[in-house]
N, C-alpha and C positions, 0 to 999 in steps of 0.2 A: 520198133525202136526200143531199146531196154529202158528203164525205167531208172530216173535219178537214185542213183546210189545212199539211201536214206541211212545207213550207218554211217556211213561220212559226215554228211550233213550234221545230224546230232550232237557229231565228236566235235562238231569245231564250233555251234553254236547255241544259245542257251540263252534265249529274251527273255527276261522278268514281264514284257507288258505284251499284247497281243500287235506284232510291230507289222505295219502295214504302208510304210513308208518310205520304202528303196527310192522313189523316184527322184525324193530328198536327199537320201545320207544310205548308204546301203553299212549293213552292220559289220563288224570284224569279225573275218575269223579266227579262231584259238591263236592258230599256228602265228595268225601276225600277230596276234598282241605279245606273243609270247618273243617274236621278234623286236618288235618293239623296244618291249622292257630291257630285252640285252642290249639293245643296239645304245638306248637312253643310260644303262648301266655303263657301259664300256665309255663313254662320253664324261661321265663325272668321275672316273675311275682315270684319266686319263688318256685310254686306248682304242681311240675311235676308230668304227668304222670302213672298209674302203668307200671312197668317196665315188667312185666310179662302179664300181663290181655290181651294187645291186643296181644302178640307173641299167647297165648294160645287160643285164641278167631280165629286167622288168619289161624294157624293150623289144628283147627277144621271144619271150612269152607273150607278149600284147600280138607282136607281129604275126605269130603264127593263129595268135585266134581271130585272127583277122584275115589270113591267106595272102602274106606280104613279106618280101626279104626283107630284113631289120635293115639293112639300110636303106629303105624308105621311110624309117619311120625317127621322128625328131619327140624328144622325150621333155614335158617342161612341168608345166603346174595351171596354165589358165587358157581356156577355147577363146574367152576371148583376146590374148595375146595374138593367137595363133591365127584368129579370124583377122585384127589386126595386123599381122604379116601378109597376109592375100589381098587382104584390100590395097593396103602399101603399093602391090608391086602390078596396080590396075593403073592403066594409061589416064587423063584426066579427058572426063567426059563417056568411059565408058558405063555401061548399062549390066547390069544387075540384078537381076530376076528373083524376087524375095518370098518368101510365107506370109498374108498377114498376119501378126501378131503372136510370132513365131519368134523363142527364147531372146533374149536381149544380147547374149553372148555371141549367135548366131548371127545377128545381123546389123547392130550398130555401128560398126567401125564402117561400112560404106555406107551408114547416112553420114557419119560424121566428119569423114574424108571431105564433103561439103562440093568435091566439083567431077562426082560420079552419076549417074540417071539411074536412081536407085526404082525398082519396080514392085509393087507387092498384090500378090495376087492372092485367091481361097488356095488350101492344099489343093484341093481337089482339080484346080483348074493349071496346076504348074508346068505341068509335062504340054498341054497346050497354049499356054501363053511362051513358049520361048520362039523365039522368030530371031534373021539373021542378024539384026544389031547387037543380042544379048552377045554379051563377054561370060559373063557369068553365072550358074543357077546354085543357090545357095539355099541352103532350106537341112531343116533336122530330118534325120530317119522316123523320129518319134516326137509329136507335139509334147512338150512338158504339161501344159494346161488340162490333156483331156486324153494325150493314150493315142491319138490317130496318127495312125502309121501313112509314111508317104509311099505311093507308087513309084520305087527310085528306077526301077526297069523304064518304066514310061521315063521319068525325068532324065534316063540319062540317053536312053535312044535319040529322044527330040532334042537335046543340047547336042548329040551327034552329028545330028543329021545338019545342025545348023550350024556347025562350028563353034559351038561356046564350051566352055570348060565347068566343072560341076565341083561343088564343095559340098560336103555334107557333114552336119554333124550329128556325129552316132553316140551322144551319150548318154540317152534315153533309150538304147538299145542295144548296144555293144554288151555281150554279157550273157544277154538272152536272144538277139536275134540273130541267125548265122549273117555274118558279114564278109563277102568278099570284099575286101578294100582298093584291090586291084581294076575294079571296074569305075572307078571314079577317080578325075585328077587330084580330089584334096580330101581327106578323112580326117575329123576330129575327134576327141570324146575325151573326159573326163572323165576318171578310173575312180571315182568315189561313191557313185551311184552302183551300179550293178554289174561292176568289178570289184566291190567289195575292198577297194583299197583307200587305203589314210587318205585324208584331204590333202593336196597340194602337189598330185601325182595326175597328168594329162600328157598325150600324144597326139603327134600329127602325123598321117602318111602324107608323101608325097609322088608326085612322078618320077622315074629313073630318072628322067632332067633336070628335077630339081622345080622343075615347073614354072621357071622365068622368078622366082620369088628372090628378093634379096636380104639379105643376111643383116637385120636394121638393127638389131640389137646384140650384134657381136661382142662374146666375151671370151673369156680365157678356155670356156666348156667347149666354144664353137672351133678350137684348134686342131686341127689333124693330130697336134700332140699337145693335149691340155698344160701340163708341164712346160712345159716350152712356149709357150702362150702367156702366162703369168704377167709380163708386163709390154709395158710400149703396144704397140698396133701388133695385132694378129697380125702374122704373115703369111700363112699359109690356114685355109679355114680347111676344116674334116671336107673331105672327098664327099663324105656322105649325105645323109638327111641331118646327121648327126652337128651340121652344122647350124641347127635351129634350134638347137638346146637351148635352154634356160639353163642358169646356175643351176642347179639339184638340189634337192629339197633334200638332203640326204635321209633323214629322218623319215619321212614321209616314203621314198623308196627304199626302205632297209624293212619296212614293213608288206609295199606293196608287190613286190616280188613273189610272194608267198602268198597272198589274194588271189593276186594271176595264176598261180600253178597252180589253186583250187580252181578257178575255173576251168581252166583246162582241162584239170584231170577230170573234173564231173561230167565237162561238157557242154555248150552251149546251145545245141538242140535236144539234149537231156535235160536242161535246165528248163530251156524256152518253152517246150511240151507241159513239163511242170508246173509254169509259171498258167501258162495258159489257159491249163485245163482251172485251177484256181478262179483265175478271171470270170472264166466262163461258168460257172457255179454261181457264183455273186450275180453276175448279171443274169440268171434266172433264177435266184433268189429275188432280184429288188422286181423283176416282173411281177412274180407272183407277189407282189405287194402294193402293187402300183405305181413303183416306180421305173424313171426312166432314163438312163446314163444316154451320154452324149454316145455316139453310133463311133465304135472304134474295135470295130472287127482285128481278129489275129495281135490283139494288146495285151498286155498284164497289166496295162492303165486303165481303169474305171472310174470315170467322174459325173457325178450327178449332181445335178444344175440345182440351184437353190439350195442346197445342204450346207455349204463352206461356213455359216454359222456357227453349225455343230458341232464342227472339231474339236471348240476348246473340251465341249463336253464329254465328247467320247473321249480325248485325253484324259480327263480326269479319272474314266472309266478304266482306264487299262489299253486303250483302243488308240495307234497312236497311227495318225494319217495326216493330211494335206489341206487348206483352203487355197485352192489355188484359182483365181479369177473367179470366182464366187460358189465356184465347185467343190463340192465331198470327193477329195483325188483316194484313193487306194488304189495299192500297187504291191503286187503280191510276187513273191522270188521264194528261193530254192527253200530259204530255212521255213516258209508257209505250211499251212495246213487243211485240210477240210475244217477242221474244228476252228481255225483263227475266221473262215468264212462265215460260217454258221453263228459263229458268235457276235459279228460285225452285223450280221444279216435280224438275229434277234436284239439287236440292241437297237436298229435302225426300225 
């Protein structure tokens, strides 16, 4: 495989501190700030914008690093809306097969729904606990907490095999892990971690059916012809995915456009190798030290247990990372280095 194109990289990024914290906030690049600024310009100038062009534009780019026609794919700003819409459209009393302690975004709306048999199981054990009652298997591709990746192969054979439907949310790994989205009924993630775009930019696949889900928060975006939607009751909702829009953050998509088509162009098993080989440094760094990260094989997530203390301190240092459930998280992506390791590795 070639090797991530590090003059690119360079060209479009440029940290002041040794940033270690994608799993957070993934950084800008040039090209979107630089979108940004016009797009923020063209707004106080009076000439905003199209309101539609870059939502349509960002959607089509997500879709394809994903291995999905765009119209499966619904364009909003929050996973947990979008988890919210799936839960919605579950029968009362069905079953729901959960991650312990797995992101909140991911799994709250079917406890909260209140008359569903919500299930929560270890990662490790998901792909075996689904049996024929589950309706649903719902769980991240990537723990937020600690980097451990799900067996979604296993997890979605045995929702197969049993007739349940699968959701997952990939935004602890859209980015950097190749994702077929095509192989699961429901795909989430948020394009702010490592998609590299503005906050308030998130997607949903769905099935060519639509997936039984209903349309709960119909707006004027959700019309086959936006325009023509504007007042009274939608009357005809998009044919498509695209009738699970959210208003548009426009702002927020006039940037993130131009994130996506860096990924793209770099690559996301260009990146992920990348990312990885990083990871994997650190974690035999912290060996040779005595230390010992939670076991999250094939991650660019590394979290070691007792350390979440010290972030304020390595913040202060230059070293800018995670406490995340009482964890030292670092999380290392394209703009990384050997030297941002090494340096994390001698300060620790």
């Amino acid at each position: 495989m070639e090797k991530l194109d590090e003059t690119t990289v360079r060209a479009e990024f440029a940290p002041e501190t040794t940033y270690l914290n994608t799993a957070s906030i993934g950084l800008s690049p040039a090209r979107t700030v630089t979108a940004l600024r016009s797009a923020v310009e063209a707004a106080t100038t009076g000439r905003p914008t199209d309101l539609f062009g870059d939502v349509h534009r960002s959607r089509e780019i997500f879709a394809r690093i994903v291995s999905v026609p765009a119209s499966r794919v619904a364009a909003g700003a929050s996973v947990a809306v979008y988890t919210g819409l799936i839960a919605a459209a579950l029968p009362p009393g069905a079953e729901v097969l959960t991650v312990e302690q797995d992101f909140s975004s991911t799994v709250a709306s079917f406890h909260t729904r209140g008359d569903l048999l919500v299930r929560e199981v270890p990662l490790e054990r998901v792909a075996d606990a689904v049996r024929p009652s589950t309706s649903l298997v719902a769980l991240s591709a990537v723990q937020s907490a600690d980097g451990r990746v799900a067996d979604l192969a296993a997890v979605r054979e045995a929702a197969r095999a049993h007739g349940a439907r699968t959701y997952v949310d990939a935004s602890q790994g859209v980015g950097w892990l190749p994702l077929d989205a095509g192989a699961y009924d429901f795909v989430s993630a948020v394009a702010y971690k490592w998609l590299l775009c503005p906050r308030g930019v998130a997607f949903l696949v769905v099935p060519e059916d639509l997936g039984g889900l209903r349309p709960v928060f119909t707006g004027w975006a959700s019309g086959e012809n936006p325009w023509d939607s504007c007042y009274g009751p939608v009357t005809e909702l998009a044919r498509s995915a695209r009738r699970f829009d959210e208003s548009p953050s426009t702002l927020a998509y006039a940037g993130a456009r131009h994130s996506l088509a860096l990924v793209e162009e770099l690559g996301p098993e260009r990146i992920g190798a990348h990312d990885l080989a990083l990871a994997d440094r650190f974690r035999a760094g912290l060996a040779d030290r005595g230390l010992e990260p939670i076991p999250s094989p094939g991650s660019p997530i590394v979290a070691v247990p007792g350390l979440g203390a010290r972030q304020g301190e390595l913040s202060r240092a230059g070293i800018e990372l995670s406490d995340r459930a009482g964890n030292l998280r670092a999380a290392f992506h394209l703009y990384n280095t050997e030297a941002d390791v090494d340096q994390l590795l001698d300060r620790l």
